[in-house]
N, C-alpha and C positions, 0 to 999 in steps of 0.2 A: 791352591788350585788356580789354572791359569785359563781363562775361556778368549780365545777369539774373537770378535765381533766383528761384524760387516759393518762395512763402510764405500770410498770411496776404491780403496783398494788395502786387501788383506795381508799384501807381500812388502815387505818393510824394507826388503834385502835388495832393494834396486838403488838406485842415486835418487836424491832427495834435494829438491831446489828448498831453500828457507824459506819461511810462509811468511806471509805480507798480510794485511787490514783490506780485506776490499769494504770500500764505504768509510765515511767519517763519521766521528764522534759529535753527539748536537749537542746544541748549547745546554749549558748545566751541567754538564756529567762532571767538567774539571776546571779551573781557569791554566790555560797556558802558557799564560805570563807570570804565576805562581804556582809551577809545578807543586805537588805535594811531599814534602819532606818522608825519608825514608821512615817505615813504624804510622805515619800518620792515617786519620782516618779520614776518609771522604763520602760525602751523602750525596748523591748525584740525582739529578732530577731524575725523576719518574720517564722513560722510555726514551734517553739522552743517548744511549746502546743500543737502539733499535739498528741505525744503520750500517752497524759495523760486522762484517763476516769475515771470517779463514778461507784464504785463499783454499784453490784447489790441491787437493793432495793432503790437507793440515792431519797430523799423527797426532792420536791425544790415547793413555792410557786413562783407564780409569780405575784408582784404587781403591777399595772398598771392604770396610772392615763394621758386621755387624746386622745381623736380623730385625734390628727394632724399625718401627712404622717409621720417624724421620730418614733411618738412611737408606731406607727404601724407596723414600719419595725423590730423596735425594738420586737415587742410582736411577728411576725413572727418566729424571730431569734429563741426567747429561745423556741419558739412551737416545730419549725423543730429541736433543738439540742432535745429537751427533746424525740421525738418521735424517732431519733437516735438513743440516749445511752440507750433508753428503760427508764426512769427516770419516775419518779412519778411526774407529775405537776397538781399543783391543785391553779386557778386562780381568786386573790381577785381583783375587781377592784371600784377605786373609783372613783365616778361619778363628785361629787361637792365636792367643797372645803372643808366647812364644815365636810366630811367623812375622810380627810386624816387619822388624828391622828388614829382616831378607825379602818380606814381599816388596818393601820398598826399592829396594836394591833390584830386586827383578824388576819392577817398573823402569828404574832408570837406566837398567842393562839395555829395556829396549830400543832404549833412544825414542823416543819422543819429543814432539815440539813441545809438546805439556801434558805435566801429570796430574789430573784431576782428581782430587781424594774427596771421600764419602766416609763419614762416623766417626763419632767421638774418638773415641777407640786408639788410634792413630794419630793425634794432634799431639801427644811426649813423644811417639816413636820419632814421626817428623822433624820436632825442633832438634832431635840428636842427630838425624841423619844430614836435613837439606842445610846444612851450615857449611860441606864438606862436598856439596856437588853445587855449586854457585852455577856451573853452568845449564843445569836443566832449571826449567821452570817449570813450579808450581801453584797450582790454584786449590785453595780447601776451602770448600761451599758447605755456608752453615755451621763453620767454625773457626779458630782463630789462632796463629801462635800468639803466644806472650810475646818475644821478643824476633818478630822474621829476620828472616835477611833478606836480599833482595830480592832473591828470587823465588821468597814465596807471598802470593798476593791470595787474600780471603774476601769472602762474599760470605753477609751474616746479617742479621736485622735482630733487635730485643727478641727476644725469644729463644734466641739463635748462639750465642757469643759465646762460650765453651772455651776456654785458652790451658786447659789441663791439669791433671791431678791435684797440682800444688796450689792451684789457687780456688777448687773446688770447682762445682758446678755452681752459674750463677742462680742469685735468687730469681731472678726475671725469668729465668731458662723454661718454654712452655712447648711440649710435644706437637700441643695442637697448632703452632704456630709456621709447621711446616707444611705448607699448602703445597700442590702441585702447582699451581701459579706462581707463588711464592718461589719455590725452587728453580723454575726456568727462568725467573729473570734473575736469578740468582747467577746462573749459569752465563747467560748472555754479557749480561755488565762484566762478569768476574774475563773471563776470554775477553771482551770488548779491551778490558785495561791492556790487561797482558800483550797483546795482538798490539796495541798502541805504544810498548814502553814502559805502560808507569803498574810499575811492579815493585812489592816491597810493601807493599800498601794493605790498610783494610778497607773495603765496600763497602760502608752501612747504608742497606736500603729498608725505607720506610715501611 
């Protein structure tokens, strides 16, 4: 099923200038004289992503696969950022297994500056698809690939770190660990990267 969301604007079908950082990055979030090597992980100070927002107009899908209380808090999170920064979100979600691959493929049919994925559920579907569309960019909040490529960057903390089937659920993995506090600066850091470049990466936040 495909749901619409309000936003800045609902119509996709017009020309679309490339979105931009309004606001900088504060200290801690990264050193920029030793960018972060692609796969690595980064713990950024505590509220270093405050001052970073998506320009006006920014397209964000948001993928979502799954009823339980985290990916709900999850789909909360990027609701209430996207209705924030005024952002365009427009919401694919899939139901059953079977729909992963193609709902992923609908998110990226609609061109978006970023796909924001929500539940477990979804982190094998992704590592098979995003290796093959380098050029959209991905953000997965509250979970993680194994092996990204560039273009998909996570946002996760202990509790949180889920990388797929094969290598289980981790021991640490806690439900209650997904706060709605939790989740939005989840959100904010993970777009704050992306929106700056450094993509490819994981976010561990504390």
């Amino acid at each position: 099923m495909l749901v619409s969301g309000c936003g800045s604007s609902d119509d996709w079908s017009a020309p679309h200038t490339k979105p931009t950082a309004v606001g900088t990055l504060g200290p801690g979030f990264v050193d920029r004289t030793a960018p972060p090597a692609p796969e690595a992980t980064i713990t950024p100070r505590l509220g270093s992503w405050d001052g970073v927002h998506p320009s006006k107009g920014y397209r964000v899908v948001l993928l979502t696969a799954g009823e339980d209380l985290p990916t709900r808090t999850l789909v909360g999170a990027v609701t209430r950022w996207a209705e924030q920064e005024h952002v365009s979100l427009k919401t694919v979600t899939a139901a059953d297994p079977g729909q992963f691959v193609s709902r992923i493929s609908r998110a990226i049919d609609l061109a978006p500056d970023l796909v924001i994925t929500a539940g477990n559920a979804l982190v094998d579907p992704l590592a098979l698809v995003t290796p093959n569309h380098l050029d959209q960019q991905f953000l997965v909040i509250g979970a993680e690939l194994a092996e990204p490529t560039q273009n998909v960057t996570a946002t996760d903390w202990t509790g949180a770190s889920f990388r797929g089937e094969g290598l289980g659920m981790p021991t640490a993995y806690d439900p209650a660990t997904f706060t709605r506090e939790r989740a939005a600066r989840a959100v904010r850091a993970g777009v704050a990267a992306v929106l700056n470049g450094l993509t490819g990466i994981v976010i561990r936040l504390d």
